[in-house]
Phi, psi and omega in degrees: 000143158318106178321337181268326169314103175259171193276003165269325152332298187285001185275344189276184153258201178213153208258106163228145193252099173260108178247119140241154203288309185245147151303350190282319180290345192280317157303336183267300169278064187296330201292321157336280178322284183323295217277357154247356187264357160284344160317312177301329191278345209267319129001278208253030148266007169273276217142350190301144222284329180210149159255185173172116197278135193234089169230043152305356175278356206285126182118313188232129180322148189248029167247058128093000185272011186215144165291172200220079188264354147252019151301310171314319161288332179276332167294327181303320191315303203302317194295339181302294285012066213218002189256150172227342201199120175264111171314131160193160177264001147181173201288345184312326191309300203266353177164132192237023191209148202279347190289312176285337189257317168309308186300337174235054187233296199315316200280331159296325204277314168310318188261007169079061185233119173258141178248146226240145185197155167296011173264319193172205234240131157196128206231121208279358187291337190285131170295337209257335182284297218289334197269304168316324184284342185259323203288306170305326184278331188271342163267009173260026176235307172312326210305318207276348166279327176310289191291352167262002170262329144325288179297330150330293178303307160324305210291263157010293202288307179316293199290337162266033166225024168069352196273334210278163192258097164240156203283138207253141151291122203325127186099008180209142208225171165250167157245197178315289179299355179085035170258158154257122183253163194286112160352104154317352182271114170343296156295342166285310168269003140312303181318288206282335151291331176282289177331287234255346208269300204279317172321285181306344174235032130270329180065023195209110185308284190308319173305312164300030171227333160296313184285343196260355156282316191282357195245323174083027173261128187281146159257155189274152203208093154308135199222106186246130188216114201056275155243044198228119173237095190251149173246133202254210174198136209197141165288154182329100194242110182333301178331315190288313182298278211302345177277327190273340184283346196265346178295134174275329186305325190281339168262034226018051178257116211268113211201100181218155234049050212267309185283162169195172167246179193226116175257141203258107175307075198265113147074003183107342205241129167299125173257136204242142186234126137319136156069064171260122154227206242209083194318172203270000159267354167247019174277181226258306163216139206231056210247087182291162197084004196264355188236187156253132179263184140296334141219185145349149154285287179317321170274288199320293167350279200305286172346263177313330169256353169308309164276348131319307175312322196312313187294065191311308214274353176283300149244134219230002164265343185278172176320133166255188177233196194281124179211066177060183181109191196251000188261116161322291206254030163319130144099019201220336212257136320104115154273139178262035167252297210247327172083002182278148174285133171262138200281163181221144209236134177262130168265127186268005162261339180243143154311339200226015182246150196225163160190129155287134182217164212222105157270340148089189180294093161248035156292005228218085195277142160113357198273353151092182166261208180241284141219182188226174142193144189295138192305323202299300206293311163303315151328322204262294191330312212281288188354323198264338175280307179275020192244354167267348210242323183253013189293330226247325205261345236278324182305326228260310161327339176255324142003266174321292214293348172313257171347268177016299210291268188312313158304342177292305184297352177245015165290325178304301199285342166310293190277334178299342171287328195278302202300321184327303187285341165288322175328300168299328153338298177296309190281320130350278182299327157312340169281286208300001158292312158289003162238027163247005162309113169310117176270013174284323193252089172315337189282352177272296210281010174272309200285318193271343162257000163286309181279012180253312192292309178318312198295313181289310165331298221286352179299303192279354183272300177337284185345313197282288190327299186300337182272316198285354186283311183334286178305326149302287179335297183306341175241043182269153143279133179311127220248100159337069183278013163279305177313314185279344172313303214277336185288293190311333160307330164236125207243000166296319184281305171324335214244345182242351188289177203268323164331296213273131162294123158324332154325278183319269185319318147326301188288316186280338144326309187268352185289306181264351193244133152297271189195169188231137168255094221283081155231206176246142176247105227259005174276325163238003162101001228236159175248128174265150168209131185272083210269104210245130194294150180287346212255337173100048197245189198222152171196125145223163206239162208215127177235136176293161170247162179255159195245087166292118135118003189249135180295118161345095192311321189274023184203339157277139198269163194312161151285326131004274204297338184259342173281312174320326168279319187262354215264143151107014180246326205213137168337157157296333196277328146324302200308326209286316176278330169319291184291342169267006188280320206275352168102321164336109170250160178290157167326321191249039158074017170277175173235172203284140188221155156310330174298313181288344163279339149330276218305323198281308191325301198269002161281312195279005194066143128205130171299175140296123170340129180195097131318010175252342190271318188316097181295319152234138187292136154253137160240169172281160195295292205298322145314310179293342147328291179288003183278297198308342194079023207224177188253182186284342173287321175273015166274307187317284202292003189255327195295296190318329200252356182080008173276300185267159185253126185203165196222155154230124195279353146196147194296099177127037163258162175309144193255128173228129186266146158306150148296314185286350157321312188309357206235014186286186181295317202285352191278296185292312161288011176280304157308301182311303185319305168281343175289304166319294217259018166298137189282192209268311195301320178296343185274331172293331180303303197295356190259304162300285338198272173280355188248283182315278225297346164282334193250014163293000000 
């Protein structure tokens, strides 16, 4: 026995510590695995009182860039002082970073702990074990730079002659000779062309990922697990779509180092996070041209700032693209102050009003907006503008939008034939399983005819689902093309039916117009907008703006006609705010106070105002409000539906409610209904409010 080993060593335990770097080694490399876990027998034939095996490391690097939580157990073991020998089968094992390894040499030395390898013995209390034990830890840490800066550099060196080998994403294969090539299997890459196919003519990752669930088609899905790679069929997965438009290998391009890693301080200790990536000038290699794609370099390009545009939330100076709502130029209108993208605001009291606004620097709080202007009059401006510019094109637009329908359905009926044919496949090989089956051993032929009968199931649905598209195609109509001939000559009208989607006109919108540049002319009143052409030509256009807050000029009526109309319904002092809402001026061009509506009132006979003459008492909208407990708007919207009853003798005069309405059923439950849908802090507010806040 080893002289440094003492019988207080052996009264203590002894620890060994099973380290592998990868999982790949952890399946792989057993011959290790064995040559540390013998270490325990070797333990406990020197005498030591308990061993005890620590491989929760199995799996994880030992160069300080990942947590370790059984190094970390073994270190605590050691402080206890309850360690008498630490195992190992040499030191890269126990710590492949000089920090960790110093750190738990020192920690041996305080507790009189020896660490123990198949060379000897070594007791960090010693100077000459301890200065050997530094030695070792510092050349199992060069080792490791060494040998990962060697492999790099190969690795590197392969791949920028296209040659290193990596696993490819589904419809692209290696071949016999190490080139990549388009999948042979039919059906994977018809799938993966059908993705590229609905990208163009949809123009969007999430529509195409939406259409291929409403469409009921699987995607092919590479699943890997450690070296073992099966390609599975799987529904449609947002992730999935957007990893083949964003892959360049589909665009035959050899493309490696696309990702990196990023490392981190975490807690003191570096972490190291995977699967950063990396813009493209910083990729690692890059070889357009070596295979045959799915498509074009030039269509991947189109492809990739399409979905940048796409990408509302990144940058708030680009370009955006279309992405359906009621608004035109989403993703195109540009302030022209700030040079910021304008955003578009949906208003919840009208169905059809939109607005652009500029929100100017609102990472900033207090810097305020910028300008704004309502969406309808601009939208009809530019329309009208891109229906002068595409008059020429319009036969060849209604064509496509024919079709468009139909291709789509036989895009459907495309793939649903390739999964039919693998199906019957399946469902085949599945009969010749079960009849080469011995029928004596039932718990097999039960099984293997449950999974023969499931292959016919999934057979008669496809079967059905491909006949019922079949039979909708067939009994679609035949589409006149002379007729749609002579209809595409005027696109005004195709362009105003109640049919064409908003979608559709945008995406033709974005097609021609680069982007428009939006400011105001605060002198005429006017919004300009600078329409800059995909072709580089220029147009600007000039929209009147409406003046919020002002009575329509075609409905106001003399002051005669409305005191004549209002007088003897409302005070004078109604009357008075009534007539400057309506724009109503006096002779000599003032506006109206109560005195003077007396004085025209008492020119003209109209009795005075006497709430005692009134056979049914009215109050204003905004009093019944307040009866009511709701604010006025929702009083209003109580007015609109015909729940509360209430009349106006001309338009901008005060709304006069019954009283006695207030207290009906349809009134009250009506009121409960805006009540229900106050959130919960406002029913708290209103309770401090009225409640608390009186009896402080």
């Amino acid at each position: 026995m080893n002289t440094k080993i003492t019988p207080d060593h052996l009264g203590r335990a002894a620890v060994v510590y099973v380290r592998q770097s990868t999982m790949t080694q952890v399946t792989g490399n057993l011959e290790s695995q064995r040559r540390q876990y013998d270490l325990a027998g070797a333990a406990a034939t020197t005498g030591f009182a308990s061993v005890t095996a620590i491989d929760d490391d199995l799996g994880r690097s030992g160069s300080g860039s990942m947590e370790r939580p059984g190094f970390e157990r073994l270190v605590a073991q050691v402080c206890s002082g309850d360690v008498g020998a630490v195992y190992c089968i040499e030191a890269s094992r126990l710590a492949r970073n000089g920090r960790d390894w110093h750190h738990l040499i020192d920690l041996c030395a305080l507790a009189g702990t020896l660490v123990i390898d198949p060379d000897g013995a070594y007791d960090p209390r010693l100077v000459n074990d301890r200065l050997l034990l530094g030695l070792k830890g510092t050349m199992s840490e060069y080792e490791l730079s060494l040998m990962r800066q060697r492999g790099i550099a190969a690795r590197d060196s392969k791949a920028g002659r296209g040659e290193l080998r990596f696993m490819l994403p589904p419809g692209l294969c290696w071949s016999e000779v190490g080139k990549i090539e388009i999948d042979p299997d039919e059906h994977v890459a018809e799938t993966i062309r059908l993705v590229f196919a609905k990208f163009r003519e949809l123009g969007s990752g999430r529509q195409v990922f939406l259409w291929l669930r409403s469409a009921d088609i699987k995607m092919p899905v590479v699943l890997r697990n450690v070296d073992v790679c099966k390609l599975v069929w799987k529904a449609p997965a947002y992730h999935s779509v957007m990893q083949i438009l964003h892959n360049p290998l589909y665009a035959g391009a050899y493309a490696f180092g696309r990702r990196a890693q990023r490392t981190r301080i975490i807690d003191g200790r570096a972490r190291k996070a995977t699967g950063v990536r990396k813009p493209r000038d910083e990729w690692s290699v890059l070889l357009r041209d070596n295979h045959q794609g799915y498509i074009s370099w030039r269509e991947y390009e189109e492809n990739h700032k399409l979905l940048a545009e796409n990408a509302h939330m990144k940058k708030n100076c680009d370009r955006k693209s279309a992405r359906g709502g009621r608004a035109l130029l989403t993703g195109l209108m540009r302030c022209g102050r700030c040079g910021r993208m304008m955003r578009v605001f949906y208003g919840s009291a009208k169905g059809n009003a939109h607005r652009y606004q500029c929100r100017g620097d609102d990472a900033h709080v207090g810097v305020g907006l910028c300008i704004g202007i309502g969406g309808v009059r601009v939208d009809r401006a530019v329309a009208v503008q891109i229906l002068e510019a595409v008059s020429d094109r319009a036969v060849e637009a209604a064509i496509f939008a024919s079709d468009q329908v139909e291709r789509s359905r036989r895009d459907v009926i495309a793939a649903l034939d390739r999964d039919l044919e693998g199906s019957r496949y399946e469902a085949l090989l599945a009969s010749r399983r079960y009849e080469l089956v011995d029928p004596a051993k039932r718990h097999v032929a039960r099984e293997l005819e449950a999974r023969w009968n499931d292959a016919l199931e999934r057979v008669g649905v496809l079967e059905r689902k491909i006949k019922d598209l079949s039979a909708l195609s067939a009994a679609r109509p035949v589409i006149d093309r002379g007729r749609l001939l002579q209809l595409a000559q005027d696109l005004p009208t195709v362009w105003n039916a109640p049919s064409t989607e908003t979608r559709t006109k945008q995406r033709l919108i974005h097609i021609l117009v680069q982007e428009i540049i939006c400011d105001l002319d605060d002198a005429t009143n006017e919004a300009v907008l600078l329409i800059h052409w995909t072709g580089g030509r220029h147009t600007e256009v000039r929209v009147a703006r409406v003046k919020t807050g002002r009575y329509p000029a075609e409905l106001a009526p003399s002051a005669v006609e409305a005191l004549r109309k209002l007088g003897g319904h409302w005070p004078d002092r109604e009357l008075a705010v009534s007539l400057n809402r309506m724009l109503c001026k006096t002779g000599d061009g003032e506006s109206w106070t109560a005195v003077r509506v007396r004085d025209m009132r008492e020119r003209l006979g109209i009795p005075e105002y006497d709430a005692t003459k009134v056979e049914i008492p009215m109050i204003s909208l905004m009093k019944a409000a307040e009866k009511l407990g709701i604010c006025v708007g929702s009083a209003k919207s109580l007015v609109q539906r015909g729940i509360l009853p209430a009349t106006q003798i001309l338009p901008g005069s005060p709304w006069m409610v019954p009283v006695d309405a207030l207290t009906s059923e349809a009134v009250r439950i009506g009121v409960q209904g805006v009540v229900d849908r106050r959130p919960k802090f406002y029913e708290d507010y209103q309770y401090d409010k009225v409640v608390r806040l009186p009896g402080i």
